[in-house]
N, C-alpha and C positions, 0 to 999 in steps of 0.2 A: 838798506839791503840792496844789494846788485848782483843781477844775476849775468849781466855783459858790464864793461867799463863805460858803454854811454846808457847802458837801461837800469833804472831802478822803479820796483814796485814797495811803496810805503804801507804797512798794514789798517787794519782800520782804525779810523780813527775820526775826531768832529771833524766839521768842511773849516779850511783856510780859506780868508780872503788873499793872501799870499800878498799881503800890503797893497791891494786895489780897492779902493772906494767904491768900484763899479761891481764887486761880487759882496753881495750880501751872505754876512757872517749869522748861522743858523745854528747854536749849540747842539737842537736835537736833531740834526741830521750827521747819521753816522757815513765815510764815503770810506774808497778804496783807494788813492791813488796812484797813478804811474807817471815817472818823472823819466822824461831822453833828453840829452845832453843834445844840444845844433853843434853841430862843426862846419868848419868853412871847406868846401871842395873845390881845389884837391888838397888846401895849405894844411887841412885840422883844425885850424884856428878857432878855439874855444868861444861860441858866441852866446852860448846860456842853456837854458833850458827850457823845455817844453812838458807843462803839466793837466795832467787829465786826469779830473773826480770822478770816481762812476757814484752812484748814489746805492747805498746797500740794500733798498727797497726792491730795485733793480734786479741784485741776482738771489734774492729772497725770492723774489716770481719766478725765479726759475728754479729754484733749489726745491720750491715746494713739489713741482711736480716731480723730483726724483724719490719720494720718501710720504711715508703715510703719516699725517704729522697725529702726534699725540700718542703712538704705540713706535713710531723707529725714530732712531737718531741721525741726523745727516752733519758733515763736517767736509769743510772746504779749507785746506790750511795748504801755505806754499810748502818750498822748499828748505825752510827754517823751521819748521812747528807752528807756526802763527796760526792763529784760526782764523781765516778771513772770512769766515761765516757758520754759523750752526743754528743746529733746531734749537737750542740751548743760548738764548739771546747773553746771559751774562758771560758765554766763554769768547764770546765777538774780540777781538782783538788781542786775546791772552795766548802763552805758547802752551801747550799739549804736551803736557808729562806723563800720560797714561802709558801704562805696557804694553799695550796693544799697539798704539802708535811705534816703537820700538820696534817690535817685532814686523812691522810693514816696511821699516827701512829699512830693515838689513836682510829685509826680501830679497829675491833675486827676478820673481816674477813682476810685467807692470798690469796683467791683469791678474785678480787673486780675488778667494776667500777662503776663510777659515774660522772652525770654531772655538769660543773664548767665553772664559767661565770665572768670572773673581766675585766680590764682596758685592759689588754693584753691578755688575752686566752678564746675563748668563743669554747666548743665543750666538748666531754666526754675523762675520764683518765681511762687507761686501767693499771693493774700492777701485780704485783704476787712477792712476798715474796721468796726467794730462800731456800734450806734447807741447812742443817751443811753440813761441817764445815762453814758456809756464813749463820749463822743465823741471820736474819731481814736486809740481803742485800734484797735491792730491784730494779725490773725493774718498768720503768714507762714508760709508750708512751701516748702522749695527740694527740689527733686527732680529728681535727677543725670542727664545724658543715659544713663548708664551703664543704671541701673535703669530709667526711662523708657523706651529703647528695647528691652532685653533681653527682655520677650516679644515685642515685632516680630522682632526677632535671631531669639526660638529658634523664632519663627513662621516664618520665611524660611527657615531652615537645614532646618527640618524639611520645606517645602515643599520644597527642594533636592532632601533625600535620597530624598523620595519620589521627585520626577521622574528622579533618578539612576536608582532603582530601577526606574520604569518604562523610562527609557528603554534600562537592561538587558536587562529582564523581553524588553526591542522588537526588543532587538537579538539576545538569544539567537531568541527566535521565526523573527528573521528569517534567522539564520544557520539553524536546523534546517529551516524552510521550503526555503531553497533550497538546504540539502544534501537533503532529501528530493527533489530534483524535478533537484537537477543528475544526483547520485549513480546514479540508474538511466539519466541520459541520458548520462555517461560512460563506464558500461560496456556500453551500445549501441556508441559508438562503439566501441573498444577493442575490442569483440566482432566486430562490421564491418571495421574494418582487419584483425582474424587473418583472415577468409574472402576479406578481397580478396590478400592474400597466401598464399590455397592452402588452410585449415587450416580445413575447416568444422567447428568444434565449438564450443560454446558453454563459459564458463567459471561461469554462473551458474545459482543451483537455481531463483529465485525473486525477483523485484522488488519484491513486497511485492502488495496486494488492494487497490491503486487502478488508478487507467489505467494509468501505466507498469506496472505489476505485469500486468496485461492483454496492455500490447502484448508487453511481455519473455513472457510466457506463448506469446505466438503466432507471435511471431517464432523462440523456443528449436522451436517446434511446426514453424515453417517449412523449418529449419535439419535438423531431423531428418528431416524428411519429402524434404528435397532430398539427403540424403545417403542413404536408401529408394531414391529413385529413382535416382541414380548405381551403387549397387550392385545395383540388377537391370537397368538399362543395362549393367553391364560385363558382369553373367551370361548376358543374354542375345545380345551379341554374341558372347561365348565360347562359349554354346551350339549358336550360328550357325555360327560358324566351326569346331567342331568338326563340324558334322554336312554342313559342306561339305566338309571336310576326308576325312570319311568316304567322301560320295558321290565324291571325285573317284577315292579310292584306289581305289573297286569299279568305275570309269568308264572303262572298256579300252575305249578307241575306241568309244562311247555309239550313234552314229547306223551304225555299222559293222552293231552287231549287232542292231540294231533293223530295221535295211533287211535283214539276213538272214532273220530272223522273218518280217518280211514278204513274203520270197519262197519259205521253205518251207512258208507259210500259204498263199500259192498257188498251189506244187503240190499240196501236200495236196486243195485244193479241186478242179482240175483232176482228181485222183485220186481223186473223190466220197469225200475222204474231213474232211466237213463238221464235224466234231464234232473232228479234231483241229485244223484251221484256228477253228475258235471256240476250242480252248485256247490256241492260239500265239497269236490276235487278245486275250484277255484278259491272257496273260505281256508280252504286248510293250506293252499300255495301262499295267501295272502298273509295269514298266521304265521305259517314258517318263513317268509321272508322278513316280515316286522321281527322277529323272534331271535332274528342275529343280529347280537348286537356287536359282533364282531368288527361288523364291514361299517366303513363311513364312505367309501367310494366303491360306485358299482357300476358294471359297465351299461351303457345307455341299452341295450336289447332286453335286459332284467329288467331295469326300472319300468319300459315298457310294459311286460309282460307283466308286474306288478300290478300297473295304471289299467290294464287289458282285464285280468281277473277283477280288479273291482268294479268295471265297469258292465263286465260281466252277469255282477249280482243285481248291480243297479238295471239291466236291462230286462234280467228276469222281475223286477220288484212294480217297477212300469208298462213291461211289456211294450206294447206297439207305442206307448205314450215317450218311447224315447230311444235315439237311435246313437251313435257315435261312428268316428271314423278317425283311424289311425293310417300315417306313412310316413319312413320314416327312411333316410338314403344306406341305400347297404355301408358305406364306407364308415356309416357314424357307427353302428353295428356295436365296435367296441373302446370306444370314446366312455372314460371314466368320466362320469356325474356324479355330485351327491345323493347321497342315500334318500327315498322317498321324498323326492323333490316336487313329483306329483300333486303327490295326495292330497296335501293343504289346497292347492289350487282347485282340483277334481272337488274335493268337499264343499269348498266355496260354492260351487256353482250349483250343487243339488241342495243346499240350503238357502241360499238369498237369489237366485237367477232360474230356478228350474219353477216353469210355471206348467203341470201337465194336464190344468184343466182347460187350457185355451187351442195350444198347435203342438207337434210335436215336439219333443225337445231333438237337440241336437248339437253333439260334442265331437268339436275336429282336432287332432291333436299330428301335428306336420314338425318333422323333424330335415329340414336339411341342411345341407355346409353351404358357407357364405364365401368363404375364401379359402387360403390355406392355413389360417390361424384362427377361422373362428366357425363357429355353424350356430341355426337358429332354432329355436324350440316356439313353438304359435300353438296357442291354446284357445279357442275361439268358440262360443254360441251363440244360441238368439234367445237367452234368455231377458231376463228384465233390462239391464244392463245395470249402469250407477248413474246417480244425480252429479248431474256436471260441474257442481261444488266440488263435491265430495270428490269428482273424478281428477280434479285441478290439485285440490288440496295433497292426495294421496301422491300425483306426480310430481308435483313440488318437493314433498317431503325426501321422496325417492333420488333427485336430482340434486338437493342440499346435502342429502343423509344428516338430516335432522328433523327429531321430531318422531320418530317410529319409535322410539321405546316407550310410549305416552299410546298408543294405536291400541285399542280393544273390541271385542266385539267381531264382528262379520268382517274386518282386514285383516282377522288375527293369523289366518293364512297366508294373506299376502308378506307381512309379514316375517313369517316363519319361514319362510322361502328365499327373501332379501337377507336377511339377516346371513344364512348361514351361505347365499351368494358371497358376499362382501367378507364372510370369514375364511370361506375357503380360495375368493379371485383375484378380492380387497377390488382397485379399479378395472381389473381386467374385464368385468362382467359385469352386465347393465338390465333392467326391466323398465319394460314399457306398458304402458295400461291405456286402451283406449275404449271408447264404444263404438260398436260399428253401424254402418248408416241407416239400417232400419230399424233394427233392435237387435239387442245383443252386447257382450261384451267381450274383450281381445286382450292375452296378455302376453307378448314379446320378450322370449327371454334369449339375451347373445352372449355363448359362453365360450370360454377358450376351447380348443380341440386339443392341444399339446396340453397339460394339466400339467403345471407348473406349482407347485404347492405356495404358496404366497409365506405360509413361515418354514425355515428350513432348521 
């Protein structure tokens, strides 16, 4: 083959010793040759030739780096079809009757690719035209859609999985989001239908430490507090209804014996005899104010003047053996108390503290305001006092509110006094019991001034 009249390149083929003894003849070494004619300068005179093997191992090191071997094909063929080299060791020196190759000669471009699709090769041809001396050798590498796209492929799959994953990652978040935010507002409801069907109790400890966790905290706190207030609703109408129950049994025709009182109060008085008509005018105030049992609150100057008449009688019964002392600030004047809040404590002290055979006795009963939410009631003698067990135990009880519905006997006053404290104040109002430092006993009651009903 000749591509000038002094150049010819021979395809591949075994190595020639070219008739010299001095080149060793190598069957498995495949070469390339190129053969230039010497001429004589300036005559032309034909003196021989000049021949140069390349070794095909040669431009296999280099062929490889153009081409990923095992997924593309690479082809070096001159300007005849010859293959002077390929990935494809058996097509080494054979000519290239593929259509592909066709269609690259009658190209017009010498740089080109193009896509090609037959029986055996589906993917695009990449090639380039060499320049002189090697005019219209050319390279060719075919590279298969396969390998061609499979980093796009595992580029795409891998974007996939990612978005898979986030859009998991999206969808758990949004699942726990709005079981976090349904899940407390479920069991509101759920919680709400038990109380509208009767059953005020709550089924839960805790919502959790965001807002639902807040509202469920306030609402559990609501629930409690209204089930508070229904049970000292029922105590206190029971209280009520016992103690009218009481007044009605001891109520023998009420205004009968009241209008008797007040006609033997005045003969008495007709009968100068003045000092008993002031006792019967204080028994029959005390009768008729026990006698309504209308009133459960009354203002603080009645209660007095209640506590005032019995003390009254007790002063006539003792005489010199016992004195009292009342003051009380005008402003408490008409501060609603409970009804006969007194009496229980007054009787205490003439049954287990009044001693009239030793000194006089002596009952101070001091009414003032402490602030502008609360004023104090002190009830204080030199009676016996109480044993400082007893006087611990009783405070204790008072300070737990445990333990008093078990109380009989000579507390049964104190008692009856706390008791309907706590129903009518619940914490607003407090008793204190002390002995005082010679002898004597003291009892402390601080009660609201504004009377706030504790159930509404």
């Amino acid at each position: 083959m000749e591509s000038q009249s002094y150049f010819t390149i021979e395809p591949t083929h075994k190595i020639n010793d070219y008739g010299f003894l001095l080149i060793p003849k190598n069957p498995s070494i495949n070469v390339v040759s190129f053969h230039h004619s010497l001429k004589q300068i300036p005559s032309s005179q034909f003196l021989g030739f000049l021949s140069i093997d390349v070794d095909l191992e040669k431009i296999e090191s280099i062929g490889n780096r153009l081409y990923t071997l095992g997924t593309e094909d690479f082809y070096l063929m001159d300007q005849t079809g010859h293959i002077v080299y390929s990935s494809d060791q058996s097509l080494i020196g054979k000519m290239n009757h593929e259509k592909w190759y066709d269609q690259i000669i009658t190209g017009q471009k010498q740089q080109q690719s193009f896509e090609w699709a037959d029986d055996r090769f589906s993917g695009v041809l990449v090639y380039d035209k060499l320049s002189a001396p090697y005019d219209n050798w050319l390279i060719v590498k075919r590279i298969p859609y396969e390998h061609l796209y499979k980093r796009a492929r595992e580029i795409a799959v891998m974007n996939i999985l990612i978005g898979l994953l986030f859009l998991g990652i999206v969808v758990l978040a949004t699942l726990f989001i709005s079981f976090r935010i349904t899940s407390p507002i479920n069991i509101l409801i759920n919680t709400i239908k038990k109380i509208e069907s009767g059953r005020l109790e709550t089924d839960f400890d805790s919502l959790g430490n965001d807002e639902f966790g807040l509202l469920g905290k306030h609402f559990k706190s609501m629930v409690e507090r209204i089930n508070h207030l229904i049970d000292q609703e029922y105590r206190l109408e029971i209280e009520n209804k016992i103690n009218q129950l009481k007044a009605l049994q001891s109520q023998i025709n009420p205004h009968f014996l009241y209008n008797s009182l007040q006609s033997i109060g005045t003969l008495a008085l007709k009968n100068q005899g003045a000092q008993v008509y002031s006792l019967i005018t204080s028994l029959s105030q005390i009768m008729r104010y026990g006698m309504n049992i209308e009133e459960n609150l009354v203002p603080l100057h009645r209660e007095i003047g209640y506590a005032e008449s019995y003390l009254v009688l007790q002063k006539q019964r003792f005489d010199e053996k016992f004195d009292y002392y009342i003051d009380i600030d005008q402003a408490l004047y008409t501060t609603l108390v409970p009804k006969m809040i007194f009496q229980p404590l007054l009787e205490n002290y003439f049954k287990h503290g009044f001693d009239y055979s030793k000194i006089v006795g002596r009952l101070n009963i001091i009414c003032k305001v402490l602030n502008d939410q609360q004023f104090q009631i002190v009830i204080e003698d030199n009676g016996k006092g109480i044993l400082v067990e007893k006087l611990h135990m009783l405070q204790s009880m008072i300070e737990t509110d445990n333990g008093f519905e078990r109380i009989e006997g000579e507390s049964i006053g104190l008692k009856n006094v706390y008791q309907r404290l706590k129903l009518y104040y619940g914490n607003q109002a407090s008793i204190k019991i002390y002995n005082l430092q010679d002898s004597g006993f003291g009892i402390e009651l601080i009660i609201p001034i504004a009377f706030e009903r504790v159930i509404h």
